[in-house]
N, C-alpha and C positions, 0 to 999 in steps of 0.2 A: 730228307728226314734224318735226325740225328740218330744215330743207336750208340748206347751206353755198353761196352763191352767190358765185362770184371774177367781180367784172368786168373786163374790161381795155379801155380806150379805143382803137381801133384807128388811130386819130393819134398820139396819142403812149405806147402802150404800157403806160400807167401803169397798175395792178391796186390792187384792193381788194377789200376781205372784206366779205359781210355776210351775216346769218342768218335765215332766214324761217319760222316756222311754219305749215306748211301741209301736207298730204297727197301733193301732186303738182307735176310741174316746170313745168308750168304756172303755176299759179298762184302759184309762185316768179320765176318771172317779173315777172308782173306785182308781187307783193310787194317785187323790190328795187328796181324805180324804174328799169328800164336805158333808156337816151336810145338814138335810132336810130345814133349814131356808136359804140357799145360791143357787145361781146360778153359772154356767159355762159356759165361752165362752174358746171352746179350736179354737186353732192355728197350726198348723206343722212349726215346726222349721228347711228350707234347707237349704242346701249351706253355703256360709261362716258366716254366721248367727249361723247354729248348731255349725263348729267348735268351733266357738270363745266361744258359752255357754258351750260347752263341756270342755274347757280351764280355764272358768276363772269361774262352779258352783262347788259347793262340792266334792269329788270323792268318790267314794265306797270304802270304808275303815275299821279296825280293831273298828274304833267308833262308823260307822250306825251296824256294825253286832254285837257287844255287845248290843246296844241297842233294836237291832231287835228279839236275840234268848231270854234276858232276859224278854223281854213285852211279848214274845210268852208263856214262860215257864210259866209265872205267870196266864195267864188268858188259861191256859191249865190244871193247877192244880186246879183252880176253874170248871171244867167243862164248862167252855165257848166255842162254836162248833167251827172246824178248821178253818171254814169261817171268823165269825165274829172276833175269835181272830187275824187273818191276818190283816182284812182291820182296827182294832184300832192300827196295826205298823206304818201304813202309817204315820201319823201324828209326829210319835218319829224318822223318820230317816230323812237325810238331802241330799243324792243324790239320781239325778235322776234315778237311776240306780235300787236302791234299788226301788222306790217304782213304777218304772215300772215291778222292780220285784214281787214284793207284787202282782199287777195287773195280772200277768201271773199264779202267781201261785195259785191263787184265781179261776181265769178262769176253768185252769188244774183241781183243786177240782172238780169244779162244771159238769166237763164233765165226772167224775166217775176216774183219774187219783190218785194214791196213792200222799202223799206229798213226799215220797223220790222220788219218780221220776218228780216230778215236778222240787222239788230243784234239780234233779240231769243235769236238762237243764242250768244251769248258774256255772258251772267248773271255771270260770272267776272270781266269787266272792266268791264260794263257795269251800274249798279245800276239797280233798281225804279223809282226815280225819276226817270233818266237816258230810260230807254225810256220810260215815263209819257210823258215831255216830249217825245218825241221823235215816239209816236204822236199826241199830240195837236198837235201843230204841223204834221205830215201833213196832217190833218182839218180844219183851221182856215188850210191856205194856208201859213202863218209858219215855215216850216219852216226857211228861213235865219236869221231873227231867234231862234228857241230853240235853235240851235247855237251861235251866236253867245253868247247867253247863258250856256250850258253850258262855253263855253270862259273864259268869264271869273270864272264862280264857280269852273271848278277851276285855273285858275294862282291866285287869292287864295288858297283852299287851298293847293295845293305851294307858296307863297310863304310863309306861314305852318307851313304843316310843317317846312319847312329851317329854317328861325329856329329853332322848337321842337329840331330833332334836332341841329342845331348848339349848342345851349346845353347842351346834356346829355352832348355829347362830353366835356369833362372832367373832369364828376365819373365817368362810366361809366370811364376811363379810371384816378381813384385808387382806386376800388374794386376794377378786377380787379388793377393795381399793389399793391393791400395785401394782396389773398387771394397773390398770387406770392410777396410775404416772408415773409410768415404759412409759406407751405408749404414755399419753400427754407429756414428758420431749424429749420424740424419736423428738416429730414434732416442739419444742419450743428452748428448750436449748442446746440439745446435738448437731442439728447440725452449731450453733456458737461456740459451744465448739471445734468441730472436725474442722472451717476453722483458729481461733487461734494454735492449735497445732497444723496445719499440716502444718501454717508459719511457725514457728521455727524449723521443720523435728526434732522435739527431737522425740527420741525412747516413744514410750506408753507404761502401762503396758497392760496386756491380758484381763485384766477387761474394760476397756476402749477401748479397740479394741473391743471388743464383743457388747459394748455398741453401737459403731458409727456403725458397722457393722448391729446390730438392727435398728439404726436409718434411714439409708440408704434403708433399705429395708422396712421400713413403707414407706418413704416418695416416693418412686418410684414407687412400688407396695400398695398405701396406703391401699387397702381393706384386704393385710395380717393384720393390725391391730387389725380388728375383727376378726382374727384365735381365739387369746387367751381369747377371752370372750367366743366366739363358743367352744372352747376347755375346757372351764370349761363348762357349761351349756351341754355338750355332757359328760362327766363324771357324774358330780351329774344326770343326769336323766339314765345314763344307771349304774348307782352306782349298783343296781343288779343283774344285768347283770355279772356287774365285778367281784363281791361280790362271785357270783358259781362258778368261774373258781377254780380249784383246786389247782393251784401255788398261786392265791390268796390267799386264805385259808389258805394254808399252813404259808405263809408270815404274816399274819395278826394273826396268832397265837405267835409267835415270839414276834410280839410286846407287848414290856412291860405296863399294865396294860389295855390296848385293849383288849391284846390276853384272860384273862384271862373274863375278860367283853366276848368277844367273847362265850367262853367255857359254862358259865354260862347260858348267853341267849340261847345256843340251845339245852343245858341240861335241861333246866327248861321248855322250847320247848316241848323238844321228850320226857321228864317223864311225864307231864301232858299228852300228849294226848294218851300216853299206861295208865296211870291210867284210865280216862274217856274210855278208849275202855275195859280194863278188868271189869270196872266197871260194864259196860252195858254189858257182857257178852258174849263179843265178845271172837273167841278160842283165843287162847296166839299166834297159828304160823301166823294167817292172823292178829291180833295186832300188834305184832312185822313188818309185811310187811308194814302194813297201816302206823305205826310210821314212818319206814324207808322212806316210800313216802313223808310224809308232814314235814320231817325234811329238813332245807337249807343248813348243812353242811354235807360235806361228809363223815368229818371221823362220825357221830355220824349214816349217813346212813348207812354205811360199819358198825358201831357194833347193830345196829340193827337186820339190815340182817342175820349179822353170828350167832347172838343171836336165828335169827329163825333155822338155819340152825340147832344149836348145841340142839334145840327144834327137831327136825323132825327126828335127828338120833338117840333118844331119851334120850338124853341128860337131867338135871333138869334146872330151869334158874340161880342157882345158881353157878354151873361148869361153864356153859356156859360164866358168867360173868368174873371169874376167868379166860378165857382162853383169854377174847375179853379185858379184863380191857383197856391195856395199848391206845386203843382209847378212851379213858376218859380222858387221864392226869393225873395231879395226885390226883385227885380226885377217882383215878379208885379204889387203895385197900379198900379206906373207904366204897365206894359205893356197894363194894363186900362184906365185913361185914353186913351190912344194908341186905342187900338179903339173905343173909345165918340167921340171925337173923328171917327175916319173913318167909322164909323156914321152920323154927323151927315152930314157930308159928302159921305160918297158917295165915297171915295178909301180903297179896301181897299187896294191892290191897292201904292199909291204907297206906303201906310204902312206895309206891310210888307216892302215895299223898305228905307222907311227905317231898319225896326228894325233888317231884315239889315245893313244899312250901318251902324249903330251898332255893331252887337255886332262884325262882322269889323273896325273900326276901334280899339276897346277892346282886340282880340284881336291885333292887330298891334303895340297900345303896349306891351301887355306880354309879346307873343312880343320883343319886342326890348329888355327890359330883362331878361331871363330868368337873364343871365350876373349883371346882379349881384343876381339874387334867389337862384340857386342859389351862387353863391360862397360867403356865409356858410354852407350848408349843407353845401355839402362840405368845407370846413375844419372843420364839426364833427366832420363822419364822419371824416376825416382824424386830428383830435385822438383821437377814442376810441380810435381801431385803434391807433397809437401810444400813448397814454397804456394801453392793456391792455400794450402787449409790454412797457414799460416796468416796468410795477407786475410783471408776471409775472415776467420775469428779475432785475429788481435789488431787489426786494421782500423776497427770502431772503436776500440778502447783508448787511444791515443786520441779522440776528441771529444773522448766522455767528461774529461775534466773544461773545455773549453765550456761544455752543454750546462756542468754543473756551477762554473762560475758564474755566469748571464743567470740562471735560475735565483743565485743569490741575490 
């Protein structure tokens, strides 16, 4: 349940809004961060009133939880008690979510509850491998040092996500612009266009039939019009959803400099968070498992897994890599080099730091050139959509003069 918490400073009177997810006003309290010189008047937020705040406040995201494990880790390695370092997050994260979370897990402390089982009540914001790391750094003392760590693989991520979602602002942006002309020209032009040609009965071509055929169908059925905006806006919000399926995957590796974008972001994924789990001391076969969970693509779930497999039959993880490579791509011999190397050495642990560092590093040079990698693309798509309306409307008028000469 949402609660709407107003604070006002009782110096100088100044008020602000902010919103907590939490069950009770209690622990909206402690959820919005109030300093001893302020008051609170909290609210319950129901009915279409919560949706719509739930819609259009901040969401729980790779941003509030960089900011969230980073503030923890710091004032954990100061010896700051679990308590108070919780409730100084409150203030650094931006959804409700999080610091109704803060509020629960504060709570949980205080009733004699460990913090990984606190954290382990919100699955929803907090992944498999997140808690992994977090129970094992409990176990092992380091509990500040794998927050710390946590908060800095997830701002690289949200660092890299914006790049990504920023570069695709503009073509998502000619696409739904073209489906808008497309649909206003259905209810404007095309169908004066289709009672001129269907005077003269000349033959159409296919594009133009297709066109009036659209038209016809907005204008009789007009609410199919909003299929195609529902049709996008049902795509981009279940993007992934789509994204898991495994023909997907498969397909979107194919494509050329995606696929290889693709490859990158879940190698630089699944290497960090097996680094940060052998780090903290976790065994190799439940790291590997734990990897395998909190990765989003399949093939690198599939060499994880086999990686524990070729682990448990007692295999080294250097063979093991050798046998699983070829789900790498073609990164796979190098990356079997590299292993065999730290094998040698004795430095698993560095070198798979380093890989994660290579790969979020390659992942960063090309989230940042993305605009001019998608530019030619969407001036293709641009072209088409235009060059169809084009051929569709002016296409019949270069045989209207044949139509009208034979008439004579």
């Amino acid at each position: 349940m949402l609660k709407k918490v107003t604070i006002t400073n009782i110096n100088t009177g100044h008020k602000s809004v902010t919103l907590v997810d939490t069950d009770t006003h209690d622990k909206a309290i402690v959820g919005c961060g109030i300093s001893p010189n302020e008051t609170a008047n909290i609210e319950d937020v129901t009915g279409a009133d919560e949706k719509l705040q739930r819609f259009t406040s901040p969401k729980a995201g790779n941003e509030d939880c960089g900011a969230f494990f980073s503030g923890l880790g710091r004032c954990l390695e100061r010896n700051i008690s679990m308590t108070k370092s919780l409730k100084l997050q409150v203030n650094r994260v931006r959804s409700a979510r999080y610091k109704g979370m803060i509020a629960e897990v504060v709570h949980a402390i205080s009733m004699g509850e460990k913090f990984s089982d606190a954290m382990g009540k919100f699955p929803d914001i907090f992944s498999e491998d997140i808690l992994s790391l977090i129970m094992a750094g409990e176990e092992a003392g380091q509990l500040s040092r794998v927050c710390k760590r946590i908060g800095i693989a997830q701002k690289k991520s949200s660092k890299t996500l914006k790049k990504l979602q920023g570069a695709l602002i503009y073509p998502a942006i000619v696409i739904i612009l073209g489906v808008v002309v497309v649909i206003v020209m259905s209810f404007t032009l095309v169908p004066a266009m289709a009672k001129l040609f269907t005077a003269f009965k000349s033959e159409l071509p296919l594009a133009t039939k297709a066109l009036i055929t659209l038209s016809d169908l907005f204008i009789h059925k007009p609410y199919m019009a909003a299929a195609p905006l529902v049709g996008l806006y049902v795509f981009f919000s279940n993007f992934g959803k789509l994204m898991a399926q495994r023909w997907t995957q498969d397909l979107v590796l194919k494509v050329p400099v995606v696929g290889t974008l693709v490859r990158k972001s879940a190698s630089a994924a699944g290497f960090r968070t097996l680094a940060m789990l052998t780090e903290s001391n976790v065994r190799l076969t439940s790291a590997l498992e734990i990897t395998a969970a909190a990765t989003w693509h399949y093939h690198y779930k599939e060499f994880f897994l086999r990686l524990r497999d070729h682990i448990t039959v007692g295999r080294n993880l250097h063979e093991g890599f050798l046998m699983e490579s070829h789900w790498l791509g073609s990164d796979g011999r190098n990356l079997c080099g590299l292993i065999e190397l730290a094998s040698e050495t004795g430095s698993g642990t560095e070198m798979l730091t380093e890989i994660a560092d290579d790969y979020e590093e390659e992942l960063d040079n090309l989230a940042a050139q993305m605009d001019k990698l998608i530019e030619p693309l969407t001036m293709l798509i641009l072209g088409v959509m235009v060059g169809f309306l084009i051929y569709a409307i002016y296409g019949p008028m270069f045989s209207l003069g044949d139509v009208i000469l034979k008439r004579k």
